[in-house]
N, C-alpha and C positions, 0 to 999 in steps of 0.2 A: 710324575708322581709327586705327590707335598708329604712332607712328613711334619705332623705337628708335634711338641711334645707338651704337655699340659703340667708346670708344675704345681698345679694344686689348682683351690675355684678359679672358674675360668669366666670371672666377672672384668676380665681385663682384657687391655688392645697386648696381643701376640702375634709378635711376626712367623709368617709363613716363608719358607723357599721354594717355589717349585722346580720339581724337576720333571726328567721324560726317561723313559727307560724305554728301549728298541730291539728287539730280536731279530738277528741274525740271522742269514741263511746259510745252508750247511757248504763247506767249498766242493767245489768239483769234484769228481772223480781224478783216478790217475790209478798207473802201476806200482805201487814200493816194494821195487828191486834191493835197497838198502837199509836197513835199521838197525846202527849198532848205538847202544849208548854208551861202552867203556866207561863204564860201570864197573871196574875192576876186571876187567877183560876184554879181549879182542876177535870176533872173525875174521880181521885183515891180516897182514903179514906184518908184524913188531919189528922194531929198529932202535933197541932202547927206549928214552923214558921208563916213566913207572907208573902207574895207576895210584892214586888218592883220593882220598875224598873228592867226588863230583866229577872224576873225567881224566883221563891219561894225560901227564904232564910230561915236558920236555926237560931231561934232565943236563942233553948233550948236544952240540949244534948240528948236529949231523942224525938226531933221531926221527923216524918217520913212522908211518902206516899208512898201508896201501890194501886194496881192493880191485879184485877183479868181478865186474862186472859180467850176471850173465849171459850177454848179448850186447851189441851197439845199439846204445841211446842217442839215435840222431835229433829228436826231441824231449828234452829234461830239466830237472831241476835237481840241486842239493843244495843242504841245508846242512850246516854244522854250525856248536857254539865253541867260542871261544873266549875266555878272562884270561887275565896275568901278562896283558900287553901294555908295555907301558908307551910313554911318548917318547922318552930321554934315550930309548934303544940306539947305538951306536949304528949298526951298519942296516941294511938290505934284510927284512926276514920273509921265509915264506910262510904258507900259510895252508893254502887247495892247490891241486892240482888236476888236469885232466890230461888224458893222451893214450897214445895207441903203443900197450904193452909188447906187442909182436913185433913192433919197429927196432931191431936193434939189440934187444933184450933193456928195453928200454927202465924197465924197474928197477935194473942195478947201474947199468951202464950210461955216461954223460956223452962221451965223443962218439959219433956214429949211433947213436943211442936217443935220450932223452936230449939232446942242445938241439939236433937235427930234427926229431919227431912233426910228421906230415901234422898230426891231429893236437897241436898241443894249448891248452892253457892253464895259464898259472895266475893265484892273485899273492903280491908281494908288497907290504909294507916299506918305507922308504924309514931309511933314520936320521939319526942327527948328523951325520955324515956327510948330508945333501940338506943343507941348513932351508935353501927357500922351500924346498917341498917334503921337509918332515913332516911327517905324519901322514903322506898320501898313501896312496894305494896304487903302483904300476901293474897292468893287468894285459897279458898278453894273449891272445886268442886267434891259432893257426890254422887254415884249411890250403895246407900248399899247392899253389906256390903262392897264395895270399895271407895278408896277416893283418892285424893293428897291435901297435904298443902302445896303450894309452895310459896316462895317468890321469887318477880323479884328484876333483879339490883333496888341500891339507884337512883332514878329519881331528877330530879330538880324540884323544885317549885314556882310558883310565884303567890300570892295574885290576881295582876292583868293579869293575864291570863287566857282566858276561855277555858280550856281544852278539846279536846271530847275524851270522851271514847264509846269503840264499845265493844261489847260480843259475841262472837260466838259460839255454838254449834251445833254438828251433828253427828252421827254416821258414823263409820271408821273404816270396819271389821267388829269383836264382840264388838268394844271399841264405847267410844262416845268421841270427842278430842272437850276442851274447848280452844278458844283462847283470848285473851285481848289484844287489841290496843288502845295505847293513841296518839294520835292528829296522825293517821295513820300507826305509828311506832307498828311492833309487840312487846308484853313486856310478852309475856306468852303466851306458846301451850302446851299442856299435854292431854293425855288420863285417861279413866277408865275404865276398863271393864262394860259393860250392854251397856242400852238403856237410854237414859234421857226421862223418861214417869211420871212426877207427876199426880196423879188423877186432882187435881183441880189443876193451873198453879200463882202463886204469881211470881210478879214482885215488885219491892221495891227500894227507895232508901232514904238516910240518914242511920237511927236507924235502928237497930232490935229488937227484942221482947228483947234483950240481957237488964237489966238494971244493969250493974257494971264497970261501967266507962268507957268503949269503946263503948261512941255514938256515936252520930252524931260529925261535925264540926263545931260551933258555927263560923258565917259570911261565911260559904260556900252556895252560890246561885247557884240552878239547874236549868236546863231549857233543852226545846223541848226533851222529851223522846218518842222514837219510838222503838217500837218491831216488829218484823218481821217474819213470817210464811219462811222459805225458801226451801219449799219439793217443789222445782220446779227448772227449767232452769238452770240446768248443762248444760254448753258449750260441743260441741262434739270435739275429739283431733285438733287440727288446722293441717296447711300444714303450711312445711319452704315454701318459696321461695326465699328467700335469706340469703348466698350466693347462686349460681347455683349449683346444685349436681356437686361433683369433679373438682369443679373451682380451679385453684391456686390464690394464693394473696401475694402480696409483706408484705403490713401491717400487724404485727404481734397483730392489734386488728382490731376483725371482726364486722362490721356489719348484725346483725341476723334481719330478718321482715317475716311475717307470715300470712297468711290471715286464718279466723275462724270466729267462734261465737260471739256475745255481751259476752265483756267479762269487769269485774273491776278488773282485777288482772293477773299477770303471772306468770310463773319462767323460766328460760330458763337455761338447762346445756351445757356443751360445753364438751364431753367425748374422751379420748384417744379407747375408747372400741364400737363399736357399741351395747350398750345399757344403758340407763339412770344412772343407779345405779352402772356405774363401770367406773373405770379410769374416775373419774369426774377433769378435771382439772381446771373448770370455772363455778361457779356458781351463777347466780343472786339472788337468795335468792325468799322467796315472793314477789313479787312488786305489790304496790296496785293502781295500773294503767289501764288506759281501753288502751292505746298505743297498735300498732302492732308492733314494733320495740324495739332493744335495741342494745345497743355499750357490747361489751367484755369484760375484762380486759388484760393485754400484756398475748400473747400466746407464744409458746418457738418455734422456725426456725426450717425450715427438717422436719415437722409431719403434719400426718392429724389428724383429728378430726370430731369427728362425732355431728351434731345438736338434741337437742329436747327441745321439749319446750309445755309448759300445760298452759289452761286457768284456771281461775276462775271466780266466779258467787258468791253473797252471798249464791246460792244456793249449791255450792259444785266447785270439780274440775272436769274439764276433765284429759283421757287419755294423754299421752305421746304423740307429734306427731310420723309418721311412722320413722321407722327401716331405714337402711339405706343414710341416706341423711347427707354427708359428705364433706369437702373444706379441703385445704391444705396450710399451709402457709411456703414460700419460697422468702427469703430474696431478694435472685438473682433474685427475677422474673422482667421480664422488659415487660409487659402488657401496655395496653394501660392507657395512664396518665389524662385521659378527665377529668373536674372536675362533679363531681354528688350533688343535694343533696340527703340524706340520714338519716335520720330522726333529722331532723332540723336542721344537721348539713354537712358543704360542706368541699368534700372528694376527692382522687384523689387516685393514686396508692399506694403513699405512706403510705394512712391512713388518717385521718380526721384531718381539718385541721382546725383555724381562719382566715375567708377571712375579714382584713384590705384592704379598698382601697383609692383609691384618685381620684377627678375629677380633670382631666389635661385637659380643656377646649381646650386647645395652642396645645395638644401634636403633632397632624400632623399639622400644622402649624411651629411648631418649628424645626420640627423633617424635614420638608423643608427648611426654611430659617434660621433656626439659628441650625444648630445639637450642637454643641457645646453646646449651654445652655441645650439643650435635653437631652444628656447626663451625663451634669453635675445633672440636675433636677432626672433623670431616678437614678443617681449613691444614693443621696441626699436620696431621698423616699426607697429605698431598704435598707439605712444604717439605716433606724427606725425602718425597718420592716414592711413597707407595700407589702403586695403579691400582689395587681393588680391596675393596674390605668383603668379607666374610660374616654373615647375618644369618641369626634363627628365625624360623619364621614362628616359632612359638618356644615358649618355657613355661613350666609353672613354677617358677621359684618366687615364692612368698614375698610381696611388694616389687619383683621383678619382672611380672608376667608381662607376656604378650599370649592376646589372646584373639583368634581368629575365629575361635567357638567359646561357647559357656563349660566351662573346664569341671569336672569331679569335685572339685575341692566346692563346686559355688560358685566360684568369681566370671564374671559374664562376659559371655563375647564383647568385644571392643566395636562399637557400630559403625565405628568411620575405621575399622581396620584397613581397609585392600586402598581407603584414601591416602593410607601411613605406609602400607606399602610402596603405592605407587611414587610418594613424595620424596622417601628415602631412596629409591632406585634411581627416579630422574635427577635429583637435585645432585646427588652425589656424585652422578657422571657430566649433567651441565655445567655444574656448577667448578667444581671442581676434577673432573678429570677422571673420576674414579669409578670404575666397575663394580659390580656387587657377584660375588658368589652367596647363593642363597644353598643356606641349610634346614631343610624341610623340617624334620622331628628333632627334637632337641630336648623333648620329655620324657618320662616313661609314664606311658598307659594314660595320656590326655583326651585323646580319641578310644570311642568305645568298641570300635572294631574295624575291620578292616574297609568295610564299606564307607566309614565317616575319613579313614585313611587317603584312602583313593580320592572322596571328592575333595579334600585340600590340597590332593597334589593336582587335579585339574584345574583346581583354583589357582595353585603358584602356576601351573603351566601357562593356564591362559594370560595372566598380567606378565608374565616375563618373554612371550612369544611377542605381546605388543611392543617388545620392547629388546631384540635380540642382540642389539650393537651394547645395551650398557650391561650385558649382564655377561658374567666369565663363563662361569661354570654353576652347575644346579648339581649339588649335597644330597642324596636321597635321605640321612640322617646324620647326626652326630654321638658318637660313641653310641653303636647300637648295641652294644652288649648289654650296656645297663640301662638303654632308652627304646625299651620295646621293641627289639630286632635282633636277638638274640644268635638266631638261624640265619647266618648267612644265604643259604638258600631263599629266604626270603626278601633280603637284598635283593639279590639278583632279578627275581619280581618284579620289585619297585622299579629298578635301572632299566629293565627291555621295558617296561610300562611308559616310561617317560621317553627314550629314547624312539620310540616309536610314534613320541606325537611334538619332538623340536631337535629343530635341530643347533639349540643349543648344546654343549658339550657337558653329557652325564660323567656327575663324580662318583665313583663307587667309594665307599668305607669299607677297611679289612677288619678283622678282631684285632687282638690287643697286640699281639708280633702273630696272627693267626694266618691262614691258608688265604694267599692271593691274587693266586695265577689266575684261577678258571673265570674271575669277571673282569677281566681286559678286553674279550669279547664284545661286553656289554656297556664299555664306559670307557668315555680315554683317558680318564685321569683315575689312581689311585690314590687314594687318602688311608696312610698306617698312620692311627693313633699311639703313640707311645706312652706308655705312663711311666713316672719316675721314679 
């Protein structure tokens, strides 16, 4: 999307920013067995603290709440927030726990109870105590007679930060693999051999039955904990579609997009081998993203490469997409230069790029009667590093016209117009480097009706189709509120009109902060005019 903001006549060069805005898809399904926010109250079993603004806080080292679960969650997730952790904490505190209530009388009881627990795990902050790895996280996870104790990296802390943490488990193979993420960031993945089955299901956070100095966090406030049943809604493997099977490409980073499942998460590898787990030369990692898309990292010139890529779901992952589906990247290649977007980002042969531009009100204007200043102007904007300027293809403003036709007022088509077109489009991109976005209507009521409408935008259409590598984006108008476009619905017109005969990239115009959902459909760029 570009947002421009106009403070006053806009017979001036204006920088533009563009941006991209992407919608989301919705996350998986799943069971929530859990949702408390303590909110000044509890469905668990209390142990001191007291409730405050935003979430039950720990008033005592030894305060907790717990949760029994209505069934075992062998596949799950939970999710609770915490602030008021600091770094400087002195000892060992906890934080979650999991394990099997029935063991023991495991909810009150440590010996024979909660130390011994078949099903147990726990996430514990480390303190200044154990100076090299303050601020870790030791994370225990039992299916006995199996375990791991692991510690993550030392993490940063901050009192006034409200953290989330997530918990994952589910079976993987013969194994069960627990994960831990703080504010989305992975901080722990590990297996154990079995199943994670506790008879009866404890959920917990603060204390544990534990009472010898590693309690709770005295000033740490929790809130909104949810648990999550997730034996359901694994994504099926997705399809690439981009790049095209055995495309070549100049840019040595690709663009990968994929259609599939609802999904919160991807990975995408990028393999010298046609198959996932060999010759991996590019790997995004888990990304906990619902996106169809992702950017690369540089890839090496002369080679192909083969794509795959896998969803996820709280509920699990999918398959690899299919075999075979492969691009080539070659430096030399001279392919077509058209700009694209591309997951919210606008690209061309080269690779992906920052589209800076400028509105040059004057630019056919000047670019007939004064070249000189056009050029100097055109030289100017390219020495800062703007890649495209932004052009009317008409006005009637009084000694500032550009005129493609003989205008109301009198004043007569210009007869070497689509010559002043054409000269301002090439020269600007040979010459200097620089793209044009053309802005169709720029007057009010110039054209006497919609049929003299239409054949000027055939006319921009066809000189900018000769010409699709220098031109960005095509404007259907500017400010159409007060420039004969009133009716957004009539927009919308103009944009499937045009878009249905280039495949240059249609800009739609919104009203003034007016409704601008419904033509995203029709146009991938939005343009909100702002006034001041």
């Amino acid at each position: 999307m570009q947002i421009r903001v106009r403070p006053g006549k806009i017979n001036m060069l204006a920088l533009l920013i563009s941006l991209s805005l992407s919608f989301a898809a919705k996350p998986g399904l799943s069971q929530l067995l859990l949702d408390d926010p303590l909110q000044g109250s509890t469905s668990g079993v209390q142990d001191g603290g007291s409730f405050v603004s935003g979430g039950w806080q720990v008033t005592g080292d030894y305060n907790s709440i717990f949760w029994h679960l209505p069934y075992t969650v062998s596949k799950g997730a939970a999710e609770f927030y915490v602030t008021g952790v600091a770094s400087t904490y002195p000892h060992k505190t906890e934080h979650f726990h999991m394990y099997d209530y029935t063991f023991g009388n495991s909810d009150y009881n440590y010996n024979g109870g909660y130390r011994d627990n078949p099903y147990k795990h726990f996430v514990r902050k480390t303190g200044t105590d154990d100076p090299p790895r303050n601020g870790s996280c030791e994370i225990v996870y039992a299916i006995s007679p199996n375990y791991f104790e692991l510690d993550t990296a030392v993490l940063s802390w901050s009192p006034s930060t409200n953290y989330k943490f997530r918990v994952e488990w589910g079976p993987e193979g013969g194994n069960s693999r627990l994960k831990v993420f703080r504010d989305g960031a992975q901080i722990l993945s590990d297996t154990v051999p079995g199943n994670y089955a506790p008879p009866g299901h404890s959920v917990r956070i603060a204390c544990s039955p534990r009472r010898m100095g590693e309690g709770s966090e005295i000033g740490a406030k929790y809130s909104y904990i949810k648990v999550w049943d997730l034996n359901s809604s694994i994504p099926t493997a997705p399809s690439v579609t981009t790049p095209v099977n055995g495309e070549t490409m100049k840019s040595n980073l690709a663009f990968i997009k994929w259609s599939g499942d609802t999904h919160d998460r991807y990975q995408v590898r990028v393999c010298t081998a046609d198959n996932p787990d060999l010759g991996i030369v590019w790997d995004s990692g888990e990304v906990m993203s619902s996106r169809d898309w992702a950017w690369t990292g540089s890839l090496g010139n002369l080679t192909s490469y083969y794509i795959y890529v896998k969803l996820g779901s709280s509920s699990g992952w999918s398959a690899w997409s299919a075999s075979g589906r492969w691009f080539r990247v070659d430096n030399s290649y001279s392919g077509s230069n058209n700009v694209l977007v591309q997951g919210n980002t606008l690209r061309d042969n080269d690779g992906p790029f920052l589209g800076i531009g400028f509105t040059y009100m004057r630019s056919l204007q000047r670019c007939k009667y004064d070249r000189t200043r056009w050029h100097s102007d055109m030289a100017a904007m390219a020495g800062k590093g703007f890649n495209y300027q932004r052009i009317l293809s008409e006005v009637d403003w009084t000694g500032l016209e550009i005129a493609p036709v003989t205008f109301p007022s009198g004043f007569p088509a210009w007869p070497d117009y689509w010559t002043q077109f054409d000269y301002d489009i090439d020269t600007a991109y040979d010459t200097y480097g620089i793209r044009t976005e053309v802005t169709i209507f720029a007057s009010d009521y110039t054209f006497p009706n919609d049929a003299a409408k239409y054949a000027h935008v055939d006319n921009v259409l066809a000189h900018c189709n000769a010409r699709p590598h220098k031109v960005v984006q095509i404007e259907v108008v500017n400010e159409g509120w007060q420039n004969g476009f009133p009716d957004e619905n009539v927009t919308r017109d103009f944009c499937q009109y045009m878009a249905d005969r280039t495949s240059i990239r249609v800009c739609a115009k919104f009203g003034v902060v007016s409704s601008c959902c419904h033509t995203r459909v029709l146009a991938e760029v939005g343009v909100l005019h702002v006034e001041p």
